[in-house]
N, C-alpha and C positions, 0 to 999 in steps of 0.2 A: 285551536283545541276546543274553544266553545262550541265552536259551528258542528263540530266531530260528535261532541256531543247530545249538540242537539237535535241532530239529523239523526242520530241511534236512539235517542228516544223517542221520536216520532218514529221509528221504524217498532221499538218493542211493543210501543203504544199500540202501533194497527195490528199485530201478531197477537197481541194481548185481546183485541178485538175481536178479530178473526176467529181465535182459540173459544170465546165465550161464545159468539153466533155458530159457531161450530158444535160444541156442545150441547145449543139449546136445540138442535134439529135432529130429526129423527134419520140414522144413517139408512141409507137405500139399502138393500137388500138385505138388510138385519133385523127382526120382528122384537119389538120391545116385548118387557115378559108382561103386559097388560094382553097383548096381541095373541099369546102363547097359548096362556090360560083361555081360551076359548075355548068353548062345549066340543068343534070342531076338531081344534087343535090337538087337543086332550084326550079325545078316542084315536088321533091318529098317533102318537106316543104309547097307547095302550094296544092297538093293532101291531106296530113296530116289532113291542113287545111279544107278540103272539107268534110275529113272524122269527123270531130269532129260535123259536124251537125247530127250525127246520134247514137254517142257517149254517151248516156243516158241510161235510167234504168226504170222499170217501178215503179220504187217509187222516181224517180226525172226525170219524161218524160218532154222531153223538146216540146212535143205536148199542155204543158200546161192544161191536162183536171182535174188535181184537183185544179188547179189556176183561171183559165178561164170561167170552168162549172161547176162543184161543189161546188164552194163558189159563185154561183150566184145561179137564180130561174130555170135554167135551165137542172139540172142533183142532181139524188143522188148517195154516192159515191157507194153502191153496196157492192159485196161481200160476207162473211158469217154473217156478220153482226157488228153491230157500231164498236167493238173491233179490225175488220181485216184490219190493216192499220191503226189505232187508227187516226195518227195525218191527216191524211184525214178527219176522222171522224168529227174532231176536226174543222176543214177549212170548214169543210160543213157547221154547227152549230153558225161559228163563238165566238167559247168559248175555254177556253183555250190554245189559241195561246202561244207558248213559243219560247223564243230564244233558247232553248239549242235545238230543234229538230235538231235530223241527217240528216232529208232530203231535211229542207233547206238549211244547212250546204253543202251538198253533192252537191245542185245542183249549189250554188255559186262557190263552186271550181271547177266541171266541167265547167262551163261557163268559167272563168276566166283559168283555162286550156289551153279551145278555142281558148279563147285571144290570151293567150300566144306563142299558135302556131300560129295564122295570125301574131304575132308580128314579132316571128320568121323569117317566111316567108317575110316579108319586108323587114326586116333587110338586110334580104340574097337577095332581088332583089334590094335590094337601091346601094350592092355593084358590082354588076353583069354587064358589060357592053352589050350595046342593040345591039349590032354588033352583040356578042355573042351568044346574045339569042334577038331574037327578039321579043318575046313574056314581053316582060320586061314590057312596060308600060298597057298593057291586065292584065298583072299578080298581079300587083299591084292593080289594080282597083278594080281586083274581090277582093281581099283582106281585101281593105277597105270596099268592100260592106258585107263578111261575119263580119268583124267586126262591123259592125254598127248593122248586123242583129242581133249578141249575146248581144249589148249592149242595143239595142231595151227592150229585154227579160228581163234582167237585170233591165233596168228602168222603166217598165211600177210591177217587182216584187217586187221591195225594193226602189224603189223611190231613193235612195241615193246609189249611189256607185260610186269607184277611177273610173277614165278614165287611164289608163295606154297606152301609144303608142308604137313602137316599136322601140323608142330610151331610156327607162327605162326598166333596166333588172328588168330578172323577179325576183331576191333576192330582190327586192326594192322597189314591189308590196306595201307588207306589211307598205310602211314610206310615199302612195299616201293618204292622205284622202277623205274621201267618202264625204266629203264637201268642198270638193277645187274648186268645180266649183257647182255652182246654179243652183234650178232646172231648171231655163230655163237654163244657160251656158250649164248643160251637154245634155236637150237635143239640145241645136244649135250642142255641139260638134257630137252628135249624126247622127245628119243632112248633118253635114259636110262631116263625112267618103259617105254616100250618094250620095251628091253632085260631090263633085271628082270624085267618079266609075262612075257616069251616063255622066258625061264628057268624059270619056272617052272608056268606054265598047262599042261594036258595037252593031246594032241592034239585031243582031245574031250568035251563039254559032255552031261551027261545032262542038263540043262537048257537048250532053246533060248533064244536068246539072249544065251547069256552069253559073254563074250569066248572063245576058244581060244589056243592054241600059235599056228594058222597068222596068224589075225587080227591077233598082234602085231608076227607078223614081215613080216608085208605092211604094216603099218603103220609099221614102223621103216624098211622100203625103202623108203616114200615120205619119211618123213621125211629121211632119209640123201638122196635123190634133194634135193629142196627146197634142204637143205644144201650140198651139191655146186656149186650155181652162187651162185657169192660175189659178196656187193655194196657198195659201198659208201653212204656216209650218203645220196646221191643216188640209190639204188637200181640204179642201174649193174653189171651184170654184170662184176667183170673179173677174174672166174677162174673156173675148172672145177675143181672140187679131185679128183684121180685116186681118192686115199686115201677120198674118201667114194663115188666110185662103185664102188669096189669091194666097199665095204661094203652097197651098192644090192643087189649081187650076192649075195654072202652069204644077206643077209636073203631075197632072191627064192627062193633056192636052197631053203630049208625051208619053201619055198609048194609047191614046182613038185611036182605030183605029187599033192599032197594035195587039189586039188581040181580042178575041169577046167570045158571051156567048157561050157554046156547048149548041147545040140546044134542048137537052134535061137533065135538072139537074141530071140524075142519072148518066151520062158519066163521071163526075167529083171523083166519090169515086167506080171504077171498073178498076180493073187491066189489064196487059196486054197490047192491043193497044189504048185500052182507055188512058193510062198514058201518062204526059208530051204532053199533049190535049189542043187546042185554046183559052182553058179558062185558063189553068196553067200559069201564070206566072213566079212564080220560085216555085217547087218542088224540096223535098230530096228525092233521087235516093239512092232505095232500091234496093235488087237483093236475089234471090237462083240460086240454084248449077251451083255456081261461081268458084269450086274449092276449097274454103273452105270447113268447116265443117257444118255449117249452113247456109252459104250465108250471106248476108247483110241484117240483119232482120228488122225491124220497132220493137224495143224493147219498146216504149212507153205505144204500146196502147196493150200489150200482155194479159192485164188483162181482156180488153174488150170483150171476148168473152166466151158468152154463156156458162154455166155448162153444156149444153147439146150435146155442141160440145166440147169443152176441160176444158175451167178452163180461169177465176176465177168469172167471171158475175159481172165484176165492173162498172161504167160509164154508168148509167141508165137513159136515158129521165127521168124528174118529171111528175107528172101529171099536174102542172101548165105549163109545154111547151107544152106537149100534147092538155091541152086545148085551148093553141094559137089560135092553127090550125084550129078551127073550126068557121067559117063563115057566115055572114048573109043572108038574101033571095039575094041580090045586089050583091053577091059573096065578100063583104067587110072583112073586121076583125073586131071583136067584143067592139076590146078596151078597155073600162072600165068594161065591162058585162063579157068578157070573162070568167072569172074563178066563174063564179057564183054556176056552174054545172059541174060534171066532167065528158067528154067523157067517154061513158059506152063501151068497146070494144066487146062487148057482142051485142049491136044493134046500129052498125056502120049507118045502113040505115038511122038513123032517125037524120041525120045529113048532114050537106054541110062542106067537111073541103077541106082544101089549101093542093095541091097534094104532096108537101114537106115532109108533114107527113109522107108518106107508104115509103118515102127515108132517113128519118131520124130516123124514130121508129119502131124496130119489134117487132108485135100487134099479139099473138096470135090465132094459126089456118091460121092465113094467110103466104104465102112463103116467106123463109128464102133466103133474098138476090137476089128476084128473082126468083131464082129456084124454080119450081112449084112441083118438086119432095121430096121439104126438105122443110116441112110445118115447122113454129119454135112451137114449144110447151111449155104448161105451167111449164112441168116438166123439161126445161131446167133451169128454174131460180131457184138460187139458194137460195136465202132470201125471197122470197114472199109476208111473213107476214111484214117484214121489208120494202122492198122495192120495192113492185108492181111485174108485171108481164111485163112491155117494155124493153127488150134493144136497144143497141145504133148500128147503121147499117152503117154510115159512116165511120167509120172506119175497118169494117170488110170485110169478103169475105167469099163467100160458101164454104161449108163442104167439099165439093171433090174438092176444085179448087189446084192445085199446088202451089198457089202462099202460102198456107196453111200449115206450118210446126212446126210437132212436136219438143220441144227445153225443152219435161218434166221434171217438170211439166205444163209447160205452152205449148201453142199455138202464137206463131208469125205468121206474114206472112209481105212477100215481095212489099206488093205493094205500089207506095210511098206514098209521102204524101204532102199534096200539102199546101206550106204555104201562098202564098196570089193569090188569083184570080183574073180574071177580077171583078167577079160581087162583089166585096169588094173593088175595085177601083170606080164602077160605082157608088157605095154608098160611099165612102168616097166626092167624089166630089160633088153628092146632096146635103149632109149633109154642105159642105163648102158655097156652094149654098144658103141654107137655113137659116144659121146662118149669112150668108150675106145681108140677104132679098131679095135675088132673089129667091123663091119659084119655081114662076114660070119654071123657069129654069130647076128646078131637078125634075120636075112633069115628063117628058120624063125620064128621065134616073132612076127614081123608076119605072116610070111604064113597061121599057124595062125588068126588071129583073122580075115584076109580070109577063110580057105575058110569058116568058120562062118559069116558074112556071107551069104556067097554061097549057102548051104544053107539060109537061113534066108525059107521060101519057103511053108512050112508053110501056115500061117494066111492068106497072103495072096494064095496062086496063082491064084486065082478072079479077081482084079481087077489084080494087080500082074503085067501079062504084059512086060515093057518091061528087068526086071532082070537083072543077070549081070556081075557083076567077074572078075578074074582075080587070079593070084597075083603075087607081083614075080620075075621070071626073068632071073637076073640074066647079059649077052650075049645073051639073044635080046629080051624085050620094056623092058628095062632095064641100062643100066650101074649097075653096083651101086657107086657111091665116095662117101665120107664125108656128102660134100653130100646127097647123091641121095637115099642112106640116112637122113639126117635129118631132110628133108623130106616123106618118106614115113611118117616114124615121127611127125609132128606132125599131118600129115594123116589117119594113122589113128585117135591122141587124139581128134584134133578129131568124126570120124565117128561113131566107138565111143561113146564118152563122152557125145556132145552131149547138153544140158540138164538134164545130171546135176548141175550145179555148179562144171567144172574149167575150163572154158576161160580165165578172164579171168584165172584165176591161173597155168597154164602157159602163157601169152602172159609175165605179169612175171618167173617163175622163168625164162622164154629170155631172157629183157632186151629180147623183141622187141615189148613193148604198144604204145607210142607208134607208131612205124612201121604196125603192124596196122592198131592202131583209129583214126591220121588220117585211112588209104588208104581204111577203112571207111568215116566217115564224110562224106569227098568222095564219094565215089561216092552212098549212100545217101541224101544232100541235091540228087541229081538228080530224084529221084521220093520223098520224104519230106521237107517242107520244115522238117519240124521237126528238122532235122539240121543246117539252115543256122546257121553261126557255132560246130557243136560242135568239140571241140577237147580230146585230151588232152595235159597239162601232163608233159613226160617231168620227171622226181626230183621229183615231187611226189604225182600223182594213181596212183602203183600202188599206195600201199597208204590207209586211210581214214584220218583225221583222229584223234587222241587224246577221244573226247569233252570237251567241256568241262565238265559238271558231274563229271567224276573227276575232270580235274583241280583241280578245285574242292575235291570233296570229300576230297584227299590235302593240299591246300594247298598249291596247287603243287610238290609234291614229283615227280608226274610231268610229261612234258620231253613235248611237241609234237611231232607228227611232221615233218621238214623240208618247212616251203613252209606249213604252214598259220598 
């Protein structure tokens, strides 16, 4: 028994030895966090991070167009038809929303991914000395500005989510709740990451792409904007809060100026040296033959485009945006009449529409992108009977351009994609304007983005002879009062903006979805039967469901969104 003994402590003994010489060594292939913090290191956490805004899928783009414009009046989802893509289908319709979808599920955890990597990347700059890398407090800033940008996303899709920062690891994600902070608290915290980067970021980037000064504070205006119209657990609008639109203002204030319209709206969604253009504020920066095997693709909108040119004819103008467009003898918009009649594309002549149209919708027989050698035709679309004969033009690019790359079965292409502009700044600040009662005021800065409109004639005077808006003058073709004013300023959004992503979400920040999208889909179930029975749930269906495998995997620590 002694010997048993003593033989087993000579054994724990050398274990005990082992264990310590084992400890004191530096494990092979694991970089100690002295290693980490390198200048080196630490731009490529910050790069990671840069890369994750492009890190999506075209059945959770983070371009937002089944979120944005397909669950508004402004897009149907396309396709082979209601089946393809099902839970798109579903978004459109407004029926059968469920939590177990994978690709809300999918795009919650690539966002929070995201997160995780700007987390990272702070981490590792909080520990970095500025001698070292001087880039230190720049690096941070942008940081916090893509993190606010994901959290933006985040909040305006699920209403409720954790705010995780980059002093909770990321195993710990799962124990934050998605109601630790209120919808106003997370979006102030929202704000916040904003405010800091605009403190600190410079006016400008010797590297494109990387956040700026102006980019944050356009970004803080919208956010401040968002904030502004208050809700309850219902989603119910029942306040304006003054204090935050002036804060809209503020933030606008250190845009204006700094960058201006492109003098013709089509330069905005044309590749090339069009890109990263006076109107861009901040753009994701795409690329081909980079070295890679496909380049840096815009995987979002790959479904976008035409059956006539590759695959899949998703992301369709409706025919109630269509009918927008179309204007009265005064060059005004129609407003309440507009959808009385549908644009017959067949006898374009016998109409006055807003030049925006030929830039946002391709109308058959007329050129494809432009190009006068690549007429789009009917027999590109793939659903017809389904879903019309238009698709969607701002996000695409001509047939032979380079920036055009086979990725079969699909078609991507390189060219970026621009997330907030001037002329979405000009209008966020009207709109601040407006709900302030200064009217007055935002009468100039709507009417700046119609005359560009209206100038924007360039590219398409050959074939678009029919167009011609006017400005709002207010006593002679307009009474200018609050109403009138606010209605014109939704109608501008609606025009400007279309298929960019915004509509379905400035329908819920008015409190006016429900209303919209019934009226929408009564009408649209007279000649789309696949409309009949849709129906949106007002306090329930503005914002998406909590996935249910997070709340799974927090163990229920995160809280459902009301109604599901």
């Amino acid at each position: 028994m002694k010997k048993i003994k003593y033989l087993l402590g000579i054994v724990l003994l050398t274990i005990s030895t082992a264990c310590s010489d084992f400890l004191e060594e530096e494990p092979y292939g694991v970089l100690s966090e002295e290693q980490l913090t390198t200048p080196e290191n630490v731009d490529g956490f910050v790069t990671s991070a840069y890369a994750a805004l492009g890190n999506d899928h075209y059945d959770i783009p983070f371009s937002l167009w089944p979120y944005g414009n397909v669950r508004s009046d402004d897009a149907y989802k396309g396709g082979s038809g209601t089946n393809d893509i099902q839970v798109f289908h579903f978004f459109e319709v407004s029926e059968n929303i469920r939590t177990d979808f994978g690709e809300l599920d999918a795009f919650w955890y690539n966002s929070f991914i995201a997160i995780s990597r700007v987390n990272k990347a702070l981490a590792a700059l909080n520990q970095i000395d500025e001698v070292e890398f001087p880039e230190k407090s720049t690096r941070i800033a942008e940081m916090k500005f893509l993190r606010g940008h994901f959290y933006f996303m985040l909040k305006i899709m699920y209403k409720y989510v954790p705010y995780v920062t980059e002093d909770i690891p990321v195993e710990e994600y799962g124990t934050i709740s998605n109601r630790a902070l209120s919808n106003d608290d997370l979006w102030s915290a929202i704000a916040g990451d904003f405010e800091a980067a605009a403190q600190v970021l410079p006016s400008s980037q010797p590297q494109v792409g990387r956040a700026d000064k102006t980019a944050a504070y356009a970004y803080l205006a919208k956010t401040r904007l968002y904030q502004a119209y208050e809700q309850d657990e219902n989603h119910n609008v029942v306040n304006i809060n003054q204090e935050r639109l002036q804060q809209v203002l503020d933030a606008t204030e250190q845009v204006m100026g700094m960058h201006q319209l492109e003098e013709d709206f089509a330069y905005n969604f044309l590749p090339g040296s069009f890109e990263n253009g006076q109107e861009a504020v901040f753009s994701i920066q795409f690329s081909n033959n980079d070295g890679t095997l496909h380049g840096r693709l815009n995987y979002s909108d790959v479904l976008a485009t035409p059956q006539g040119i590759g695959c899949c004819d998703f992301h369709k103008p409706s025919q109630n945006l269509v009918n927008a467009y179309k204007v009265d003898e005064q060059g005004l918009p129609l407003f309440s009449n507009y959808n009385q009649s549908n644009l017959d594309f067949n006898s374009l002549e016998n109409y006055r529409v807003d030049p925006r149209l030929y830039h946002t919708v391709a109308i058959p027989g007329l050129p494809w992108k432009y190009d006068q050698e690549n007429i789009y035709q009917e027999n590109w679309v793939r659903s017809p009977s389904t879903y019309g004969y238009t698709a969607s033009l701002k996000e695409n690019v001509t047939e032979d351009s380079e920036y055009l790359v086979n990725i079969d079965p699909f078609y991507g292409n390189s060219k970026n994609r621009i997330e907030i502009r001037y002329a979405d700044v000009l209008l966020m600040r009207a709109e601040a304007l407006i709900e302030l009662g200064r009217q007055n005021e935002a009468l100039p800065l709507i009417n700046e983005v119609r005359e560009r409109a209206n100038q924007s004639t360039t590219l398409i005077s050959s074939y678009a002879t029919n167009t011609g808006i006017s400005p709002y003058l207010d006593g002679e073709n307009i009474n200018w009062t609050q109403d009138v004013a606010r209605e014109a300023l939704r109608w501008e959004r609606r025009l400007e903006l279309a298929m960019e992503g915004n509509r379905f979400f400035d329908l819920v920040r008015w409190g006016i979805a429900e209303e919209t999208l019934n009226k929408y889909y009564s009408e649209e179930a007279e000649e789309a039967t696949y409309y009949e029975g849709a129906s949106f749930d007002e306090g329930r269906e503005e914002y998406l469901p909590i996935p249910q495998a997070q709340i799974n995997f927090s163990q229920d620590v995160y809280v459902q969104n009301t109604g599901y």
